[in-house]
C-alpha positions as CSV (number, residue, x, y, z in Angstrom):
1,X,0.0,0.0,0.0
2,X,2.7,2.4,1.0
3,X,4.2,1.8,-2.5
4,X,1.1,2.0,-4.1
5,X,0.4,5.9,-2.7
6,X,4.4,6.9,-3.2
7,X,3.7,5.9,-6.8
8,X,0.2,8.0,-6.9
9,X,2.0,10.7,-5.3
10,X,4.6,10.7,-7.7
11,X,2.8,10.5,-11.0
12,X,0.3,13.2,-9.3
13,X,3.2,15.6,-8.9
14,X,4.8,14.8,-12.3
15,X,1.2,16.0,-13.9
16,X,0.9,18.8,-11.5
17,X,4.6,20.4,-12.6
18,X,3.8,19.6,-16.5
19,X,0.4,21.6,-16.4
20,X,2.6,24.2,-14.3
21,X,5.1,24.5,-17.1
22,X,2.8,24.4,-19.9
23,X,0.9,27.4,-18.6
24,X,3.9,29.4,-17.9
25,X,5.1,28.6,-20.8
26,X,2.6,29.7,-23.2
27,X,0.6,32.1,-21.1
28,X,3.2,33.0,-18.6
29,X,1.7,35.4,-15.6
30,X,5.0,38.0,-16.7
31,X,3.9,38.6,-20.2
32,X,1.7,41.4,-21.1
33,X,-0.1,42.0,-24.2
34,X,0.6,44.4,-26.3
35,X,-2.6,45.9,-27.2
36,X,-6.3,45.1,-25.7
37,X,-8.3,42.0,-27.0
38,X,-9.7,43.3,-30.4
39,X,-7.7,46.4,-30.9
40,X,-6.2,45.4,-33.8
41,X,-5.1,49.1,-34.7
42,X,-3.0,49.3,-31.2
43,X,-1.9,45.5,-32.2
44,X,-0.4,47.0,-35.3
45,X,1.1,49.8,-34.4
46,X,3.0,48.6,-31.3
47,X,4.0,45.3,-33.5
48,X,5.2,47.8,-35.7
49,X,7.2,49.8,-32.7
50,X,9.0,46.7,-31.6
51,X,10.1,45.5,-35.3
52,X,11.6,49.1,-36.0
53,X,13.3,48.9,-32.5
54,X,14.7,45.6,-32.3
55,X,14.7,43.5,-35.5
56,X,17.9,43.6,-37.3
57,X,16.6,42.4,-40.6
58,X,14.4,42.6,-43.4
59,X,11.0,42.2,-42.3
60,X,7.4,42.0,-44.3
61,X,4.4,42.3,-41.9
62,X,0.6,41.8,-42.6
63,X,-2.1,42.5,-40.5
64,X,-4.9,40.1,-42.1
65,X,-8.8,40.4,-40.6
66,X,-11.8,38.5,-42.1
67,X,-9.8,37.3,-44.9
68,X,-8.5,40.9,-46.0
69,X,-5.6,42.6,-45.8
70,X,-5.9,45.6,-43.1
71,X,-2.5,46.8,-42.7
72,X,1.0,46.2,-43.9
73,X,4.4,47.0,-42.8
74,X,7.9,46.9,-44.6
75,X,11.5,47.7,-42.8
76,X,13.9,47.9,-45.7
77,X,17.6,47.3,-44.1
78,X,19.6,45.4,-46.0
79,X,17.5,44.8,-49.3
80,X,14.3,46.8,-51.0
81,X,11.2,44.6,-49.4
82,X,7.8,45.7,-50.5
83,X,4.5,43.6,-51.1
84,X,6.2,41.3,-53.9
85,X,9.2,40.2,-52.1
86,X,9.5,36.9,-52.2
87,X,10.5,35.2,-48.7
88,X,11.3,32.1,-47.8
89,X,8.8,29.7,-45.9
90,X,11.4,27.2,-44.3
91,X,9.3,24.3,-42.7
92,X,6.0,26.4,-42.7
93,X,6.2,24.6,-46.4
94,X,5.7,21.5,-44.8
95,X,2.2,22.0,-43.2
96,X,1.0,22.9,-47.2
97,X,2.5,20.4,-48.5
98,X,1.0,17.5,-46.2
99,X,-1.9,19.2,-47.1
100,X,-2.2,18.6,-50.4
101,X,-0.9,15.2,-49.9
102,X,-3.6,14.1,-47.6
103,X,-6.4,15.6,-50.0
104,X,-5.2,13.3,-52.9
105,X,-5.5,10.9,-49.7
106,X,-9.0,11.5,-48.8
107,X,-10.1,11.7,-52.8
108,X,-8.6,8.2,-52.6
109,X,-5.9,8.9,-55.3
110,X,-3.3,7.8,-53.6
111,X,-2.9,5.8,-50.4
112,X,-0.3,6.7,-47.7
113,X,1.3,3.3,-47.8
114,X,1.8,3.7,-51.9
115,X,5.8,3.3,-52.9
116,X,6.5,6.8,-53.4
117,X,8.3,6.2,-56.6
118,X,4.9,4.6,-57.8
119,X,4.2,8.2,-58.6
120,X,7.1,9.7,-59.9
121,X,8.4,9.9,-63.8
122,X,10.7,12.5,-64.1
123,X,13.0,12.1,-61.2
124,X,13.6,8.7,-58.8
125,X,15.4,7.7,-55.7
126,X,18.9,6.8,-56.1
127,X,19.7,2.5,-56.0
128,X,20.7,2.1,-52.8
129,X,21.6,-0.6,-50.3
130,X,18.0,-0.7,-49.3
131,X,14.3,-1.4,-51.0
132,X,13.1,1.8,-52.2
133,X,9.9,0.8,-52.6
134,X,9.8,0.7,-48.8
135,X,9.8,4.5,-49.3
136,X,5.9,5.1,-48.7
137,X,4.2,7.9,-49.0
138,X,3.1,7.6,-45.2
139,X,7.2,7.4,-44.3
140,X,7.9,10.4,-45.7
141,X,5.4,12.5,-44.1
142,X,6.6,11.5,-40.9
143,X,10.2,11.3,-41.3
144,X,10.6,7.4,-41.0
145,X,11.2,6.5,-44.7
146,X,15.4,6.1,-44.1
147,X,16.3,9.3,-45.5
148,X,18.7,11.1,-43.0
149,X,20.3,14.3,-45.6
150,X,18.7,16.6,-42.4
151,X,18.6,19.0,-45.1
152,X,17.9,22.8,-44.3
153,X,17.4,24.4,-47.9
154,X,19.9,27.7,-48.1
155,X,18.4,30.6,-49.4
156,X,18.7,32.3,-52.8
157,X,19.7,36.1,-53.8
158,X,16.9,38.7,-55.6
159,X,17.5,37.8,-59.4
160,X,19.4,34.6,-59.3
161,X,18.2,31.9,-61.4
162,X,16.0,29.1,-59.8
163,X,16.8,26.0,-60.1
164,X,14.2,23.4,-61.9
165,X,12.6,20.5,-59.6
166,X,14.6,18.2,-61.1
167,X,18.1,20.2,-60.3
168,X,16.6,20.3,-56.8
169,X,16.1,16.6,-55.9
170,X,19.2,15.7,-57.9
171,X,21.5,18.5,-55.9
172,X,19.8,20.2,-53.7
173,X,21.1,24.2,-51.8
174,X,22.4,23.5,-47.9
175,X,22.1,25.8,-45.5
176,X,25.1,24.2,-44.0
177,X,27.1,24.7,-47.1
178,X,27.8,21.2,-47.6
179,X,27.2,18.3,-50.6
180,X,24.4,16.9,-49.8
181,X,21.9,14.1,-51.5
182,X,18.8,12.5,-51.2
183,X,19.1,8.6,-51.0
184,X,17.9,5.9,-48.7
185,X,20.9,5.5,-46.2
186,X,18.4,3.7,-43.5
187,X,16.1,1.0,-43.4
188,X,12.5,2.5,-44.0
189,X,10.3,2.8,-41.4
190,X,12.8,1.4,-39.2
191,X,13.7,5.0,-37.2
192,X,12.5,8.5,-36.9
193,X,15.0,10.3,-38.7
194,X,14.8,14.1,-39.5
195,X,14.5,14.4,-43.3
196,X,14.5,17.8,-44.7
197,X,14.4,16.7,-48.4
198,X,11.5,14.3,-47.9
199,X,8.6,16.6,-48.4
200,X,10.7,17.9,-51.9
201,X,10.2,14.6,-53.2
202,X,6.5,14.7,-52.5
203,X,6.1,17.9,-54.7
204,X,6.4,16.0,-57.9
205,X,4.3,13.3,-56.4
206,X,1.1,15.6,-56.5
207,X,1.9,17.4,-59.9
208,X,2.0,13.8,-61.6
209,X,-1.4,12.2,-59.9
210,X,-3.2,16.0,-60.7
211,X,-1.5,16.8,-63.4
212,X,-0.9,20.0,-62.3
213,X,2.1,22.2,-60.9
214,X,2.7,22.1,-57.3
215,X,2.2,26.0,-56.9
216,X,-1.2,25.8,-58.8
217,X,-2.9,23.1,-57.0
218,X,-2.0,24.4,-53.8
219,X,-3.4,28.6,-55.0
């Protein structure tokens, strides 16, 4: 019995201290907000106050309210930003592109446990020690399919030439700098492995079962 209440006591305080350091961290009793709930005018402007203060970069800000734009803010430090710069969406890609991907899921065009390379033509994994046809659809969504490039895409300059999908996959821009590939260098589905390249490969997935361009569906 003693045992019995040490272990109640313990699992009690464990869930105690987690709820205690969820709420501080995501509605901790020293933060403030900025402007009054539904002010979205004070919002702006003191969002505004604190970019010009103490962002060191180039920053684009929208303000969007029932679906329409309501204010928009530029800081121009480094390079001219306006309304058609184009930034980069690092990993906030990846929530758009599951999206789609689980769309063609739910219109039953493609099932999450097809081999990816069921639906590619124009570019395919490299031969590898491994079965690529272990490479499912459902893998690569959640970073089990063996791939382990833990690619962070670099960045490109205003005017420089883009480089197809194709070049892409085949030799893709580090953020680190360094070579990197995408090729099955694990057994799929074996370990969760952070994959960076693994929603790239789904982009041409969706443009072959539509038929159309992974920018169009997606608009």
């Amino acid at each position: 019995m003693y045992y019995l209440k040490l272990i109640a006591g313990t699992l009690l305080g464990f869930a105690t201290w987690t709820v205690f350091v969820f709420i501080s961290a995501f509605y901790g009793w020293w933060m403030n907000p900025i402007a009054a709930p539904g002010d979205s005018a004070e919002f702006f402007r003191e969002a505004t106050k604190i970019i010009e203060d103490e962002n060191s970069g180039n920053t684009a800000m929208m303000l969007i309210e029932g679906g329409k734009v309501t204010g928009e803010f530029y800081s121009q430090l480094n390079d001219a930003v306006n309304e058609d710069t184009a930034f980069s969406t690092a990993s906030m890609s990846k929530w758009f592109a599951a999206n789609a991907v689980m769309k063609l899921v739910e219109d039953n065009r493609i099932s999450l446990d097809d081999p990816v390379e069921r639906h590619l033509s124009r570019w395919q994994l490299p031969a590898s020690q491994f079965d690529n046809s272990q490479v499912t659809i459902r893998r690569l969504l959640s970073h089990t399919a063996g791939l382990n490039d833990g690619l962070g895409f670099a960045d490109y300059e205003p005017g420089e030439q883009l480089p197809s999908l194709e070049e892409s996959l085949t030799s893709p821009r580090a953020s680190s700098g360094d070579q990197v590939s995408f090729a099955v260098q694990n057994l799929p589905g074996e370990d969760f492995i952070y994959s960076g390249g693994r929603y790239l490969i789904l982009e041409p997935l969706v443009a072959v079962v539509t038929g159309r361009t992974f920018a169009l569906l997606l608009q």
